[in-house]
N, C-alpha and C positions, 0 to 999 in steps of 0.2 A: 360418570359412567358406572351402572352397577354392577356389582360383580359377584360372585357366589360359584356353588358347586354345582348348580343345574336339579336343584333339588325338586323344580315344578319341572321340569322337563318328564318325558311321555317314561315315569316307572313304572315298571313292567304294563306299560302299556299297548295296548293291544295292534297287532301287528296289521291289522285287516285295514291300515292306513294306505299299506303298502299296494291295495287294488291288483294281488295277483305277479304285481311287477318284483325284477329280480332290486338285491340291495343296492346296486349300482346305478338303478332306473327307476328307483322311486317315483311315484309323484311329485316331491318339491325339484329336481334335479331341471337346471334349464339350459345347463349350457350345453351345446351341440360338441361331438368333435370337429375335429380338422372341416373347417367347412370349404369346401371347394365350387370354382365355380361353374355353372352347367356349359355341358362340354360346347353344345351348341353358342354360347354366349361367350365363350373364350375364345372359341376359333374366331369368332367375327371380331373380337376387340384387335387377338394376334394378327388378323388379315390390313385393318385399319391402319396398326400402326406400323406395320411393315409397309405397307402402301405410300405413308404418308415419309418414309423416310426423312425425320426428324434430327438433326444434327444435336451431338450431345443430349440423348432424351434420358438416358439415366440420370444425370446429373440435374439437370432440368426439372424431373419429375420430382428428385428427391429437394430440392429448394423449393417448390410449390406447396408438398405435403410439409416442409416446417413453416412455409409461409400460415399457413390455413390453421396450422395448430397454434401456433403463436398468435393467431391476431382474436382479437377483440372487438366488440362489439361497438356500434358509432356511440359518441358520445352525445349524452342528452343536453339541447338546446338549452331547457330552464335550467340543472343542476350546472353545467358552463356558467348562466348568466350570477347564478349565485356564488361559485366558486370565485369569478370576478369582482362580484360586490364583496365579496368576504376577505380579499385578496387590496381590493382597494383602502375599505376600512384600516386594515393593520395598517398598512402605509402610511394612512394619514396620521393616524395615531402617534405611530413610529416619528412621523414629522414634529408632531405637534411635542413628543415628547426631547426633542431634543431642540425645540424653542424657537426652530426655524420662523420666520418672520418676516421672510419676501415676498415678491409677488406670487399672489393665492394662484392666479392666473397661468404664470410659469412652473408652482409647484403641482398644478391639476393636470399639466402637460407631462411632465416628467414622469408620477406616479402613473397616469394612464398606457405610457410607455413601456413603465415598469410590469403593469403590470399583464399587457399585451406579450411582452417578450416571456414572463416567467410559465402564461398560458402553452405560451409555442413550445417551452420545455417540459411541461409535464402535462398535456393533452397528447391523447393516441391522438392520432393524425387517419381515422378512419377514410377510405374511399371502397366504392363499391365496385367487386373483381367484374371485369366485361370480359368474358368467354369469346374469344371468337373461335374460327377452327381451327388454327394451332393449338391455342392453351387449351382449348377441349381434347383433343386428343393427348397433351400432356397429363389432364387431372385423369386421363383414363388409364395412364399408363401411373399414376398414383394411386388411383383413391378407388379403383374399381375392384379391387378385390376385399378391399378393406370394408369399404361401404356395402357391398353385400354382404359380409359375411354379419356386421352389427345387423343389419334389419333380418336379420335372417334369425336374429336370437331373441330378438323383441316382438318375433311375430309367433315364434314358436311358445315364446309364452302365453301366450292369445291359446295357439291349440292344445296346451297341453290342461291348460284349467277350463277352457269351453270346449268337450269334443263336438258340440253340435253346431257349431259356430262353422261354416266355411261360406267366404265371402263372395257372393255374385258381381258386386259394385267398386270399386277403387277409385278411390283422390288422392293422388300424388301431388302435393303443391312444393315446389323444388325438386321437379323431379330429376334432373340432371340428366344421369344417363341411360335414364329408365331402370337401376337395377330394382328397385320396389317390387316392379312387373313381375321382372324373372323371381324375386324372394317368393313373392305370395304366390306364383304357379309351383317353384318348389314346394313349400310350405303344403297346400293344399290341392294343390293338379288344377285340375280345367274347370275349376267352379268360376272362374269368372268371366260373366259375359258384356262385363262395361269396363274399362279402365281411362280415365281423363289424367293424364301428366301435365302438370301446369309448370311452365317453368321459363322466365322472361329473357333467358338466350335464346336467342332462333340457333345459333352454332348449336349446343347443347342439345336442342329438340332433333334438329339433323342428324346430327352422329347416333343420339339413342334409337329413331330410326331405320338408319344404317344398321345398328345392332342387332335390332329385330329383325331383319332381312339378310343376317348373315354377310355383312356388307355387298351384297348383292344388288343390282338393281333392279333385277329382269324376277327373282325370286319371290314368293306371297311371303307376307311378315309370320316370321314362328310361331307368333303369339300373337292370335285373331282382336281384335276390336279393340287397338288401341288406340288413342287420340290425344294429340299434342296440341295446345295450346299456350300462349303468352301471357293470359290473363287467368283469373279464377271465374269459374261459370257466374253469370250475374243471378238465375233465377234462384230466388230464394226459398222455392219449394223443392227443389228437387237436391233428395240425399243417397248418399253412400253406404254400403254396407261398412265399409274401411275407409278409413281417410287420415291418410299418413303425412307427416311432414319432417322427413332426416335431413336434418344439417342445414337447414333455410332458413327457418325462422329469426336465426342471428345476424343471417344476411341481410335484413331489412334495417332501415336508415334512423328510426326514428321510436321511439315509445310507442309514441299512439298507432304508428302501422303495424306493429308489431302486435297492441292488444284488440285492435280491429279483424286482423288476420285470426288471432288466435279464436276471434269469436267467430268468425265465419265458416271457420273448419268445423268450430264447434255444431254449430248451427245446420250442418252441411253431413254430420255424423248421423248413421241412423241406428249402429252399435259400438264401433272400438273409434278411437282417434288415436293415434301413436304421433309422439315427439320425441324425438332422437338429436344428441348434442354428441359433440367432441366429450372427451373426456375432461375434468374437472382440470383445472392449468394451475391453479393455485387455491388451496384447502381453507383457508382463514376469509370468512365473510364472500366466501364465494356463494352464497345465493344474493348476495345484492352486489357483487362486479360482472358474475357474468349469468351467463343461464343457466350453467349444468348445478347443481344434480339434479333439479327438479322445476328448472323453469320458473323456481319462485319471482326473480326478478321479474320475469311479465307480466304476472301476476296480482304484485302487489301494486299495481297502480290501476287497476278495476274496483268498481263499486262493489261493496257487500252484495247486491242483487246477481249482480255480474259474475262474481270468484264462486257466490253458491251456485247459480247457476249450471257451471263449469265442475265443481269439485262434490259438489254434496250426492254427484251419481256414484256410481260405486268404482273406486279404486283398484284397480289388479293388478298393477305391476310392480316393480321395483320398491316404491315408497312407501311401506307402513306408514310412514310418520304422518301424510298428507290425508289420508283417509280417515282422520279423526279432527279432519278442517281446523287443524290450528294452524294461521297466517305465517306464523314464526316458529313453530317446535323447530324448524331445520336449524337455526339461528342457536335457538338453545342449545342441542345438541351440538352442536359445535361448540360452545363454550367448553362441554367435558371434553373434545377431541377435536382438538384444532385442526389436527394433523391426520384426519380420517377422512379419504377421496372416496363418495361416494361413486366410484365407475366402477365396470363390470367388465372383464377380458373375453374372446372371441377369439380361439387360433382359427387360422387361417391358411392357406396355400395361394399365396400372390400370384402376379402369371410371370409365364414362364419368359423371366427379360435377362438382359444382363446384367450383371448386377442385384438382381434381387434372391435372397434365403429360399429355401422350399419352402422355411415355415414361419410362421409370422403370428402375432396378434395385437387384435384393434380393441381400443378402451373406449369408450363412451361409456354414457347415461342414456336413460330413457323413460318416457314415461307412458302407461299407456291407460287409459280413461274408457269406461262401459257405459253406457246410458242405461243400463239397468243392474242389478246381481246376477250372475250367473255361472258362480262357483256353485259346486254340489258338492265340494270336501265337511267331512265331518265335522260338525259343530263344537264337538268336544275338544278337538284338536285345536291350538291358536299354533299357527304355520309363520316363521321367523326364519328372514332374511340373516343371512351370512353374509356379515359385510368385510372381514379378511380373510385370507387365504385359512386352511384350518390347519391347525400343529395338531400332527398323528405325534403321540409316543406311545411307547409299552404299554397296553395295556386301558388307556386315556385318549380322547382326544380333548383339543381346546379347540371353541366356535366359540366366535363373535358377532353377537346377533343382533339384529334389530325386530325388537318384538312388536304384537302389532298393538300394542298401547302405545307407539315410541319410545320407548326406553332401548337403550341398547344395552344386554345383561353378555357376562362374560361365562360360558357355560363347561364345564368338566363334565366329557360324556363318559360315562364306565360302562361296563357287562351287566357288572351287578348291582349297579344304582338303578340303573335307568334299563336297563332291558335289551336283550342281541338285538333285537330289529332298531332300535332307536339307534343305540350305537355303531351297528353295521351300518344302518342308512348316515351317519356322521361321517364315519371312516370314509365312504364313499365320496362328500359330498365337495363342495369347493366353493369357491367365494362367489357370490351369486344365486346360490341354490337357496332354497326353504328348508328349514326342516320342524316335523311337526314338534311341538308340545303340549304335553297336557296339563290342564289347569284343572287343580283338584277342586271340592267344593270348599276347603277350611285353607287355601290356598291360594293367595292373587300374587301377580308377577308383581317384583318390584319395580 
C-alpha cells in the first residue's frame, strides 16, 4: 500500500469542485442519512405481520438474517470433481508410500471412502432457500429495512454523478419484496412507467404485491405498472432503462447460470445495471470464495470477448480498481491488505418490532456499470474512493483511498497543504465517499 503526506492531493486547489454545495455535501459524499422507510411501505409490511401473527418472529427473524449472512455460495461441480481427484491422488501416494501391498481392488474401495467422507466434511452443503408464506413474511420482518436502505445508496450514486439520468424502465431480477420499486420512486418520483420484478417465489411475488396495495385487497397498488413474474423476459430486444439485481445473483446454483444471468441483465441494460451483495464475510481471497466486493468471481470464468464486453463500458461506482479492466488488480491489492473489506455502511431505521434498535446499519458491496460515460466532473480532478472510516485529528485528517489508477495511497489532509475546501470536504467525508484530487502536470500518483 502506498503511503505519503497527500502531496498530489487538490493544493490549493480550486474550490469550484464543490458545484455550489455546502462542505458537508460535496459532490463525492454518497452516503444518505438515517434512511428510513416510506411511510406508506411500512405500514403495509407492519399490517402483514401483525396479521400473520407469527409465533416467536423476533427470534426467527434474527436466525434467518445470520442464516443468509453466513452462507455461501453452491459449490462448483468441476472444482468438487478436482478437489476429489487431488484428494484421491495424495491417498494413493500416502499408500504407496508406506509400501501397502494388498488388494489394489480393496485399497480403491477404501480410499474412495476416504475420500467421500473427507468431501462431506469440508464441502458447504449448499441448498436453495424455498420462500413460501411464512419464511416470506419472516425475511420481511429481517431484511426489509436493511435491503432498502443499501439499494437506496447504490442508486443514489447513479443520481448524484448523472443528474439527467432518471429512469422510465426497471428490471428487478430477485426481486424479493419489491423494495427496488419503492428505492427508485424514492430515489427519483414517478419517472417510471414500466417496472418487471422477476423473482422465482410465487410466495415472494404475493407478499411484495400485498406491499404495493397496502395489504389491502380491494385498494389500486401505490405504485402504478408493476409486473411480477417467475422467469426473466425471453425477448431479447427489449431493454431497460435500470436493471438491477440485490442479493440474487449468489442465489443461483451453478457457475454457468450465474454467468449466463449476468449476461442477460447485461444484455437487457439500455443504461445502469446495479449488483448489490452482502457484505464481504471474509477479507483474504475473497474475490475468488465469494462474490463481494466486486463480483470478480463471476466474472472470471467469461471469455476475454464476454468480460470486455461487460467491463470496457464505463465504470461509476464503487471500484476504481475494475475500470482500468485489470482481471486481478483486486487480487493484488489484497496482497498489501489482507485485512481491508471492501463494504460500505448504510444506517438505517428498522421497523418498528420488538426487539429491534431504532438505529441500525447494513454493509454490503455494489457495483454499478453505465453503457456509456456520463460523468461531467472535472477533468483535472482524479475523484478517490475512501475505503476506511477517516481519523479527524487537530488540525489533520487521515483518508485512505483508492485512487483511480488502483493503488490505494494513505493521505494527510492539512489547511495549509492542501487547501480549506479540500480539507473541510475531508473533515466531512466518511468511508465510501470520493473525494477530489488534483494531479499536477510534473506530478503522477504513485
Amino acid at each position: 500500500m502506498c503511503t505519503g503526506h497527500g502531496t498530489a492531493a487538490a493544493a490549493g486547489a480550486p474550490a469550484d469542485f464543490l458545484q455550489g454545495a455546502s462542505y458537508k455535501k460535496h459532490p463525492g459524499v454518497t452516503a444518505l442519512k438515517t434512511v428510513r422507510l416510506p411511510e406508506d411501505l411500512q405500514r403495509g409490511a407492519l399490517s402483514v405481520i401483525h396479521g400473520a401473527a407469527l409465533r416467536e418472529l423476533p427470534e426467527r427473524a434474527r436466525r434467518l438474517s445470520n442464516f443468509l449472512w453466513s452462507r455461501k455460495r453452491a459449490t462448483d461441480e468441476a472444482a468438487l470433481r478436482k478437489k476429489a481427484l487431488d484428494l484421491e491422488k495424495r491417498l494413493l501416494e500416502q499408500e504407496v508410500e508406506k509400501g501397502g501391498d494388498g488388494d489394489r481392488y480393496l485399497t480403491d474401495i477404501r480410499i474412495r471412502k476416504e475420500v467421500l467422507s473427507q468431501l462431506k466434511k469440508t464441502t458447504y452443503h449448499w441448498t436453495p432457500v424455498r420462500y413460501d408464506d411464512e419464511l416470506s413474511i419472516i425475511y420481511l420482518a429481517a431484511r426489509l429495512a436493511g435491503g432498502y436502505a443499501a439499494v437506496r445508496r447504490a442508486l443514489n450514486e447513479i443520481k448524484k454523478r448523472d443528474d439527467l439520468f432518471s429512469p422510465c424502465s426497471l428490471l428487478d431480477f430477485g426481486s424479493g419484496l419489491g423494495t427496488v420499486v419503492w428505492a427508485v420512486h424514492a430515489t427519483w418520483g414517478d419517472t417510471l412507467k414500466e417496472s418487471v420484478c422477476v423473482d422465482s417465489s410465487k410466495a415472494m411475488n404475493t407478499l411484495a404485491e400485498r406491499l404495493l396495495r397496502g395489504d389491502s385487497e380491494t385498494k389500486d397498488p401505490l405504485l402504478k405498472q408493476v409486473y411480477f413474474r417467475q422467469f426473466l423476459p425471453v425477448t431479447p430486444t427489449v431493454q431497460f432503462d435500470l436493471v438491477v439485481s440485490a442479493f440474487a445473483l449468489s442465489e443461483l446454483a451453478s457457475k454457468q447460470e450465474r454467468a449466463e444471468t449476468v449476461l442477460t441483465l447485461w444484455r437487457k441494460t439500455h443504461s445502469y445495471m446495479v449488483s448489490k451483495t452482502d457484505l464481504c464475510k471474509t477479507y483474504s481471497k475473497c474475490c475468488e470464495k465469494y462474490f463481494p466486493p466486486f463480483q470478480m468471481s463471476l466474472f472470471r470464468q467469461l471469455s476475454d470477448s464476454e468480460f470486455n464486453q461487460i467491463f470496457l463500458s464505463f465504470l461509476v461506482s464503487i471500484c476504481q480498481k475494475l475500470s482500468h479492466m485489470t482481471l486481478y488488480t483486486c487480487m493484488h491489492l489484497y496482497r498489501h491488505e489482507p485485512q481491508l473489506p471492501c463494504n460500505y455502511p448504510q444506517a438505517y431505521r428498522p421497523l418498528p418490532l420488538p426487539g429491534n434498535p431504532e438505529h441500525e446499519v447494513e454493509c454490503f458491496s455494489y457495483l454499478v456499470v453505465a453503457r456509456q460515460e456520463t460523468t461531467r466532473e472535472d477533468k483535472s480532478l482524479q475523484w478517490a474512493r475512501l475505503i476506511r472510516p477517516v481519523l479527524r485529528r487537530p488540525r489533520h485528517v487521515h483518508c485512505h483511498v483508492c485512487c483511480p489508477d488502483g493503488k490505494l495511497r494513505h493521505l494527510v489532509v492539512t489547511d495549509k497543504r492542501n487547501g480549506r475546501a479540500m480539507y473541510r470536504c475531508a473533515r466531512s467525508s466518511d468511508y465510501g465517499d470520493r473525494l477530489p484530487l488534483l494531479q499536477s502536470e510534473d506530478e503522477s500518483l504513485p
